[in-house]
C-alpha positions as CSV (number, residue, x, y, z in Angstrom):
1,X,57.8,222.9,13.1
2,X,56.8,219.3,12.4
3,X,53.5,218.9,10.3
4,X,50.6,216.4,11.1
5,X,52.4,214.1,9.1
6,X,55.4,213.8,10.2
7,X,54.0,213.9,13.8
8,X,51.4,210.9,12.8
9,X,54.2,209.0,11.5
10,X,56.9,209.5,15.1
11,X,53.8,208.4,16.8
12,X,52.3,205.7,15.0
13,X,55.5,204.3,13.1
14,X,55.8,201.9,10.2
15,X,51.6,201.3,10.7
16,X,51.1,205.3,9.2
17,X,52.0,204.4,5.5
18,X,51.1,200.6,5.4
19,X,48.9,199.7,3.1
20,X,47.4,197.0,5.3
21,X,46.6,199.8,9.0
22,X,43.3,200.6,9.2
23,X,42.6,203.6,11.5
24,X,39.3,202.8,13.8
25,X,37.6,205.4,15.9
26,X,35.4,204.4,18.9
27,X,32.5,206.1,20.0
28,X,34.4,207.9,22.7
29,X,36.5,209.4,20.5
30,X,39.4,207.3,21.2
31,X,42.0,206.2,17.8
32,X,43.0,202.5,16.9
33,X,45.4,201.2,14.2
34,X,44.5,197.9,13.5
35,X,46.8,195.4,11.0
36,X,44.4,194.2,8.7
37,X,47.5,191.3,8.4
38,X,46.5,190.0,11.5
39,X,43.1,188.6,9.6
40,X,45.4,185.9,8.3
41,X,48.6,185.4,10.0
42,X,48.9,185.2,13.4
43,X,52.3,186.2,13.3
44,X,50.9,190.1,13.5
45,X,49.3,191.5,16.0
46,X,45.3,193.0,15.4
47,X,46.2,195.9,17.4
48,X,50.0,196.7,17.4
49,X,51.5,198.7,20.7
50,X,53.3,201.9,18.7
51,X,55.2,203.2,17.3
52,X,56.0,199.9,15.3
53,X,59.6,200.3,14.1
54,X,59.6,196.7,12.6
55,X,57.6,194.9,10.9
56,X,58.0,192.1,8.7
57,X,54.7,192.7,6.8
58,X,55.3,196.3,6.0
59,X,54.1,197.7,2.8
60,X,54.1,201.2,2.0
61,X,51.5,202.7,0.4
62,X,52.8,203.6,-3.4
63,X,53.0,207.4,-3.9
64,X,50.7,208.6,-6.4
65,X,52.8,210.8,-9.3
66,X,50.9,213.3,-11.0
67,X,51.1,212.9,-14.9
């Protein structure tokens, strides 16, 4: 069985582990992934259709290590 992870990321795509998605709720309970790239290239989209399987501004967010 898939965890909420792994499910967030088949759904969403690329967007669940960029550094630059922002996850917006509505009032209505409704979910919206917005790329925070789109602020200042028009090349991206505000609100991308998902999943996103490629994107040119991708960045992962770094994985924190324990020391």
């Amino acid at each position: 069985m898939a965890n909420n992870l792994e499910v967030k990321s088949e759904r969403i795509g690329l967007c669940s582990d960029c550094v630059y998605m922002r996850q917006i709720e509505s009032d209505r309970g409704s979910i919206f992934y917005q790329c925070e790239r789109s602020a200042s290239s028009p090349e991206f989209p505000k609100y991308p259709r998902l999943p996103v399987t490629h994107c040119s501004g991708h960045e992962a967010v770094a994985e924190q290590t324990s020391p």
